[in-house]
N, C-alpha and C positions, 0 to 999 in steps of 0.2 A: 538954084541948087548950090552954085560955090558960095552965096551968101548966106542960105542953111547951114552948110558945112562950117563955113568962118564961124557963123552963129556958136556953133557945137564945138568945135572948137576952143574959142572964146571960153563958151561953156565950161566945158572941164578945165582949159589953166584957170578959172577961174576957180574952180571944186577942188584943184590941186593945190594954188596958192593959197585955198582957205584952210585944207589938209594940214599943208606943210605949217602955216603961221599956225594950227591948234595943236600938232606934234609942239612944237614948238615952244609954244606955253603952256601945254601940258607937262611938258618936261623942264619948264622954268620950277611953274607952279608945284611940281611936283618934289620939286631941289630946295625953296622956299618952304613947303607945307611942314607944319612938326610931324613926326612919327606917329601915329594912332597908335592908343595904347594896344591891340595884340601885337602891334609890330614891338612893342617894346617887348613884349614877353616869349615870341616867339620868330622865328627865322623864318615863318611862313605868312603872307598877307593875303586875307581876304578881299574882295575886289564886291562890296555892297551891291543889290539890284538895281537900287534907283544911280549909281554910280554908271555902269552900265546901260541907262536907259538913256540918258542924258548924254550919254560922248554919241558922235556921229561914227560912220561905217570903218569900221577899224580901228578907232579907239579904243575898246577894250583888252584887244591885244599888245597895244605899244602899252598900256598902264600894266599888263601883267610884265609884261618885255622891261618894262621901268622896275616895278615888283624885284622881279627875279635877280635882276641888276643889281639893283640895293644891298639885296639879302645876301646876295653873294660877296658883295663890296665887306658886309658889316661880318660873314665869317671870315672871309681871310683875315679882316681886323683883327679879331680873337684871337684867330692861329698866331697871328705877329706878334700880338702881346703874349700870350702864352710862348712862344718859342724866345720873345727879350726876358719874360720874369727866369723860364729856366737856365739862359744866359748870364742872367745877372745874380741867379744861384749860385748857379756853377762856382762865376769868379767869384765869389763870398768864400765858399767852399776853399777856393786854391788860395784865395788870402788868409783864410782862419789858420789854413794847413801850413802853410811859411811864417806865418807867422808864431803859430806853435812851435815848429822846429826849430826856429831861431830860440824862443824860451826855454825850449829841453836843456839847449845846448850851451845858454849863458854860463854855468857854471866852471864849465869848458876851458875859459879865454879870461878868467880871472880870479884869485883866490878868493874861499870862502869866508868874508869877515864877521865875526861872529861879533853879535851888538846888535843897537837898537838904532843906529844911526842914519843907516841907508833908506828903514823904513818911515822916521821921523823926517828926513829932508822930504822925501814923494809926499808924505802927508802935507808937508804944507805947502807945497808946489801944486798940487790940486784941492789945493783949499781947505785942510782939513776935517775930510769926511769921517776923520774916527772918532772924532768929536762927538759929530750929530746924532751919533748911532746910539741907543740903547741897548749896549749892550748885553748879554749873559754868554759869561767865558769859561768856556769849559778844558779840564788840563786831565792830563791818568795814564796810565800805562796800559791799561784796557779797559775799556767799557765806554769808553770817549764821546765814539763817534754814534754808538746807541743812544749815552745820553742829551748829545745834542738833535740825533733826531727825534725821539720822543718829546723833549722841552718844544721844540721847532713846531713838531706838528701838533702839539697842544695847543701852542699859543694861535696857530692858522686856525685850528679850530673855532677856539673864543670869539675869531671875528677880528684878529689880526695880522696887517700885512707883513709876514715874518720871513728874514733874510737866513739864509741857513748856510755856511760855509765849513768843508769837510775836506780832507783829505784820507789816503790819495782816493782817486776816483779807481771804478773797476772796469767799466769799458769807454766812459768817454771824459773827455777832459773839463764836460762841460757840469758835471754831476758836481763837480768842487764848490759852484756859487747858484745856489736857488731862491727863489723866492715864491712862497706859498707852494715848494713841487715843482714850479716851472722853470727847467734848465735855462742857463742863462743863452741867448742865442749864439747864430756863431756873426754874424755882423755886430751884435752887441761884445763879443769878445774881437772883434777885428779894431772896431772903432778905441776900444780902451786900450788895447796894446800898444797901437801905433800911440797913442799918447805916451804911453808908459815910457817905451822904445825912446822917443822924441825926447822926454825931458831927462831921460837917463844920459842919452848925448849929450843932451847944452848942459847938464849940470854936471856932469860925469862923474855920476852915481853908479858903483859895479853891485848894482840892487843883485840879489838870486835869484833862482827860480822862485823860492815861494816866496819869498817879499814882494815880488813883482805879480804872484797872483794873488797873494793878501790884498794888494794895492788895486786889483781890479775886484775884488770883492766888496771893499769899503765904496770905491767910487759906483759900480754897479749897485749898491744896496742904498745910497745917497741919491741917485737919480731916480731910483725906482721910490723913494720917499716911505722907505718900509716903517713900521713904526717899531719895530725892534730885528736884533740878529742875533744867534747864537753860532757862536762862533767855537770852532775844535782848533786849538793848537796841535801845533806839527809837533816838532822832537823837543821836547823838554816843558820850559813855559817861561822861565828869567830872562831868556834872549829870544824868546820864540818871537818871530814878526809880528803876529797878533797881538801880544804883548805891548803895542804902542796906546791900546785904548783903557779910557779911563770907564770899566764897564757896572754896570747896576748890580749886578749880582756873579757870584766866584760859584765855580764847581773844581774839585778834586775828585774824580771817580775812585781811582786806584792807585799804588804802585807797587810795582812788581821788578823782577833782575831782565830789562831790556833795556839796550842801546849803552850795554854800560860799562862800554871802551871810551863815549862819550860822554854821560851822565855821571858815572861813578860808579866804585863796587858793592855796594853797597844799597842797601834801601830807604836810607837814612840819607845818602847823599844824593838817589836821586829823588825822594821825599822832597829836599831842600832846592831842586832846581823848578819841580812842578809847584811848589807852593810860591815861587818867586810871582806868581800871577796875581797874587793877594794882592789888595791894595789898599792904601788907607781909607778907614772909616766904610770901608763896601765888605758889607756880608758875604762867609763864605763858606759851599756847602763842603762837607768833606765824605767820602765811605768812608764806607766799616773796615775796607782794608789796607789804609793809609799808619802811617807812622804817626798816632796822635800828640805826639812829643814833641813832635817838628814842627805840625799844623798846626800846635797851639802856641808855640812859638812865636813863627810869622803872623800869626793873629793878634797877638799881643802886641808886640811890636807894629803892628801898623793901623792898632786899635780897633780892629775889625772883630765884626762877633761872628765865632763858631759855630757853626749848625753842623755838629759830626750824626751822621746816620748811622741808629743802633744798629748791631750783627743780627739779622734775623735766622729762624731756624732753619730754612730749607735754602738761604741765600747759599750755601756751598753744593750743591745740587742744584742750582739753576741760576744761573746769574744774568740771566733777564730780569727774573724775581728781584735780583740785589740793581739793578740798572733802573729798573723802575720805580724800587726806592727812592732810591737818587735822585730821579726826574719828578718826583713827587715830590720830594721836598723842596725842590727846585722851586717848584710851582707855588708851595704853602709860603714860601721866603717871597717870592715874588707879590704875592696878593698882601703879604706884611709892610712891604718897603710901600706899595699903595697908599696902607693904610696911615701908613706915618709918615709917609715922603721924605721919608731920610734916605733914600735912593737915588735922589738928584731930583732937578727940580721937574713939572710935569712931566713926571712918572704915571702913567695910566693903563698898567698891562693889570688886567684881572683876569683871576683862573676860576671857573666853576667849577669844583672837583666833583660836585653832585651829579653833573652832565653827563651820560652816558658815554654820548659820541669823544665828549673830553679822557675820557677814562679808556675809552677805547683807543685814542690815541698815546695814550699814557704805557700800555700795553703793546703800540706796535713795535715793529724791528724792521731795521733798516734791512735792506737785503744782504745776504750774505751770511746775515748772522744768525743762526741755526733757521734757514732758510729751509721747510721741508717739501719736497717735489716727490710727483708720481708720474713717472717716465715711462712712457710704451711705444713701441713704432708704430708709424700711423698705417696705419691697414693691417695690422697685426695680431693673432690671437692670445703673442706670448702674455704673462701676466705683467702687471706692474712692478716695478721696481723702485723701489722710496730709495732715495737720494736726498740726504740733508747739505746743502753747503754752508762751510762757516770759514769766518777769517782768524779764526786759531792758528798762530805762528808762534808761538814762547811756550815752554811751559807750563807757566801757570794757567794760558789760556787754554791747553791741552788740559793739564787738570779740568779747569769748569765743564770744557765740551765732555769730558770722561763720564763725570754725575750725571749730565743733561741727557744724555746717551742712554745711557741706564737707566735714568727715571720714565724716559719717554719710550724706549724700545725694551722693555725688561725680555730677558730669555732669551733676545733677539741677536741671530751672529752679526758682526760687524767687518767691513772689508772697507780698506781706507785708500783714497788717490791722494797724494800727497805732494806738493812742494815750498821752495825756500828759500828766501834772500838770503846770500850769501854771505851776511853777517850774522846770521839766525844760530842758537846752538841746538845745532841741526841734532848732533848725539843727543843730546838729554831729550829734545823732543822726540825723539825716535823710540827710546828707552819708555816711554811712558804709552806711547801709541802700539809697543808691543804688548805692554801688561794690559791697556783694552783689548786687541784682538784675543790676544790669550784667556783672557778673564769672558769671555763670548761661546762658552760650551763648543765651540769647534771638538770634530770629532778629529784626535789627533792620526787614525787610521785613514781617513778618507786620504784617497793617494789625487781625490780628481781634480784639486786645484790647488798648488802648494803656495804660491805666492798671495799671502793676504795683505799687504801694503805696497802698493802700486809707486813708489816713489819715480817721479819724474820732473825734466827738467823745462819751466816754462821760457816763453819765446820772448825774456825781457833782460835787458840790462842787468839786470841786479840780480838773476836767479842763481842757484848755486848750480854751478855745475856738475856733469857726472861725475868727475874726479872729485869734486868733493863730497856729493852724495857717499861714494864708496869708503871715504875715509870717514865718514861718519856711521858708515854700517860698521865699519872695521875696529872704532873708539867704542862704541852702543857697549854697556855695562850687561847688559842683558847675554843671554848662552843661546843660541840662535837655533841648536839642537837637530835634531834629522831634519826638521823640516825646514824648506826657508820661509821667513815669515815675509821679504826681500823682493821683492822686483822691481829692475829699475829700467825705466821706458822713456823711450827720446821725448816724446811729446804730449801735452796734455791732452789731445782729444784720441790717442791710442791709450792713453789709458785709461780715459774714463769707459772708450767701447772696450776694453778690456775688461773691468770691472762689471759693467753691465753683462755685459755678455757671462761672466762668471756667476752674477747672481743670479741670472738668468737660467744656469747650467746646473745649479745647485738647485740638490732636494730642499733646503732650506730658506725661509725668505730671508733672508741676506738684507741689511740696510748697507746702502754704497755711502760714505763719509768723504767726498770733497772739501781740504781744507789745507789751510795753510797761508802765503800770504797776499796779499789782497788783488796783484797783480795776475793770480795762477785763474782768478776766477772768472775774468772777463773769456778767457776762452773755454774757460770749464761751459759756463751757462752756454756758449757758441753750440760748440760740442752737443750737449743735452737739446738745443733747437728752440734756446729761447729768443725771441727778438725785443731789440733797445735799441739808441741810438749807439751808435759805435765809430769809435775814428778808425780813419783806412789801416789797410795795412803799412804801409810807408810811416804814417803819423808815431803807428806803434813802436816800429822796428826803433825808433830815437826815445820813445819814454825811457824815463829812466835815467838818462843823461846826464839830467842836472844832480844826482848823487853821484854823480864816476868823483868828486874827490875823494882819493883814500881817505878812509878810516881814520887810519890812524895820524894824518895830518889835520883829520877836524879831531879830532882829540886832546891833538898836543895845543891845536888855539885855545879850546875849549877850557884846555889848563889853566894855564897864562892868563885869560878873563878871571874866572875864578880867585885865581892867585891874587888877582890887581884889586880886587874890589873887599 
């Protein structure tokens, strides 16, 4: 009996040490095996029949026990990485963001030298990328930044990879350097500034703000190996930092009386600063609303052939109509320099103008620019509200939006949100956006909403203030008469629901007009409930910055250059 027992005994340490040695190398084998593909595809593992026939008593459950182990092993994995990628956002994020701020505020901490020379040292300290670029340079006093988008998305069309650089941007900073549509990232702008930053130190270069973002355009559109850029100059085009490349082909859209405490008084004088962009033996287009006296001038002088764009008939009622001229001819000069490779050497942009979708892009508009929206609250029965937004700030760009208005809205009342850098002649534009309201069949009895121009002051740097709003009601040529045509509101998203709300209250369908300068509209589109990318608030509260030098100390350099050359 006690040798049965020892026997049984015996027995099972024997069934147990056989246990434990197949837990054992089950759980080797099982550390060793590769994954079967469900397990690759899914967090659950099947456990086969014949898998289960084949393990001894309790086996099945230590491989599911193994199983579950695994699966649990390989989500926490995910979670880690998922929780390091949005870590390593984040800090992208707080670097793009310091480092932006630091470039608002370069301007700040050393005087604005006006020249070509801070951007020609950066160019050749990273290898000279403006070189490499093919590019088409666009200059004007309006229609600029239309015609570089249209040329831009034309040529993405055709099938090539096209860099597109604009200013200023409306809600994010990264809107300024694209390539084919896709914003430049924000690690992609962290990595190029800290260069920027870096060699602006060892060389001590007091680059600007936009030279220093010119300079992350060229290198971003050099790494990304785009096969052309069009490029918008900033304030003028003779000193403008863009100005450092030697480009295939010139645009002049317009000029018109802006910036012209710095350009000059005249149209003629600052005619002669945007055509400084001409360059020898490179074709150059011009509008129909330039000083052709000047352009043919600088074209002569640096043997360049004119391609002035005739005045069409409807072009002063719609100057998208005249913009897209321009980018059409843009396109027809481009497919010529092809054809004759007097453009520089492997020049290979060709335009189908027959293409539909080419011609369609020929056609579009950048945002902002008579931008038309149908705004309703969501769960709501009120009606719709058309809301056109445009970056009309001057003038004469108030002029074009007055026809466009008219031709697209006829009989239609008009009610206007309004603001304006405070370099802008806020009177004269006021004086003209009272003769559209006026000229709008308003019933001058209706007592139910007296303010039809919403003037208010946006949350940037550069806006005019109420004090100056007021004194430019107070200048306005116009007789302002019982009614006020006048209201003026701290913030842009109380005005625009102001507005709404008005057209809303009105027997008549009412078109609301958002317009003014480019800066007013990133929180306009907020307000209205559109989403885009957007810098924080923080990032915003510093735009702006790198213009705080006065005026009229870039003016008086501005002279002095002038005077020297």
């Amino acid at each position: 009996m006690a040798l049965h027992r020892a026997s049984m005994r015996g027995s099972k340490d024997t069934q147990w040490q056989s246990l434990r040695s197949y837990t054992v190398l089950s759980r080797a084998r099982f550390r060793q095996a590769p994954a079967p593909a469900a397990f690759a595809r899914s967090e659950s593992l099947s456990v086969s029949t014949s898998n289960v026939l084949t393990t001894p008593a309790g086996g099945n459950s230590l491989l599911l026990e193994n199983a579950h182990f695994v699966s649990q092993k390989r989500r926490n994995e995910a979670m880690n990485q998922e929780e390091d990628a949005t870590k390593a956002t984040a800090a992208i994020t707080a670097t793009y963001e310091m480092l932006l701020q630091r470039l608002y505020q370069v301007n700040r901490f050393s005087a604005v030298k006006l020249g070509l020379q801070n951007m020609q040292q950066l160019n050749v300290a990273f290898g000279d990328p403006a070189s490499k670029l093919h590019v088409i340079h666009v200059a004007g006093t309006n229609g600029k930044g239309s015609v570089v988008f249209k040329v831009a998305k034309t040529l993405e069309r055709s099938g090539y990879k096209t860099g597109m650089f604009v200013s200023p941007h409306i809600a994010c900073f990264r809107e300024r350097v694209q390539v084919n549509g896709a914003l430049i990232s924000e690690s992609e702008v962290c990595e190029t500034l800290s260069e920027i930053f870096s060699i602006c130190a060892q060389m001590r270069i007091p680059a600007t703000f936009f030279e220093i973002t010119t300079m992350l355009a060229f290198q971003h559109f050099a790494k990304q190996g785009v096969d052309c850029a069009v490029l918008e100059a900033g304030l003028g085009g003779r000193l403008d930092s863009t100005n450092i490349v030697t480009p295939v082909l010139s645009v002049i859209t317009s000029i018109g009386m802006d910036h012209m405490r710095v350009l000059g008084n005249t149209r003629e004088a600052i005619a002669r600063e945007k055509a400084g962009i001409i360059k020898p033996n490179v074709p150059v287009v011009v509008g129909p609303n330039t000083p052709v006296t000047v352009m043919m001038e600088h074209a002569a002088r640096n043997n360049a052939r004119l391609v002035r764009v005739p005045l069409g008939g409807n072009f002063e009622d719609d100057y998208n109509v005249e913009n897209t001229a321009i980018a059409h001819e843009a396109c027809v000069q481009l497919n010529a320099l092809r054809d004759s490779q007097s453009g520089g050497a492997n020049l290979d942009l060709c335009v189908d103008l027959t293409d539909e979708r080419v011609n369609a892009a020929l056609e579009s508009r950048p945002p902002c620019r008579f931008q038309v929206l149908h705004v309703i609250r969501p769960n709501s029965k009120e009606r719709k509200v058309t809301v056109v937004l445009d970056v009309a700030h001057n003038p004469q760009a108030i002029e074009r939006l007055a026809g466009l208005l008219h031709k697209q809205f006829p009989e239609k009342k008009f009610r206007f949100v309004c603001g304006f850098s405070a370099d802008k002649a806020i009177a004269e534009v006021l004086d003209k956006m009272t003769a559209i309201v006026r000229g709008s069949h308003f019933d001058e009895s209706d007592e139910q909403i007296q303010e039809r121009i919403h003037l208010v002051k946006a949350n940037h740097p550069r806006g005019a203030s109420l004090h100056a709003i007021n004194l430019a009601m107070a200048n306005a040529s116009v007789e302002i008469g019982k009614k006020r045509e006048y209201g003026i509101i701290s913030s842009i998203k109380e005005g625009v629901d102001t507005a709404l709300a008005a057209s809303r209250a009105s027997v008549d369908d009412e078109v609301v007009v958002v317009c003014g300068s480019v800066f007013l509209m990133a929180e306009a589109r907020q307000a209205l409930g559109l989403k885009e990318p957007l810098d924080s608030t923080a990032l915003n509260a510093v735009t702006g910055c790198h213009l705080s030098t006065p005026e009229s100390r870039l003016a008086e350099q501005e002279v002095k250059v002038v005077a020297a050359t």
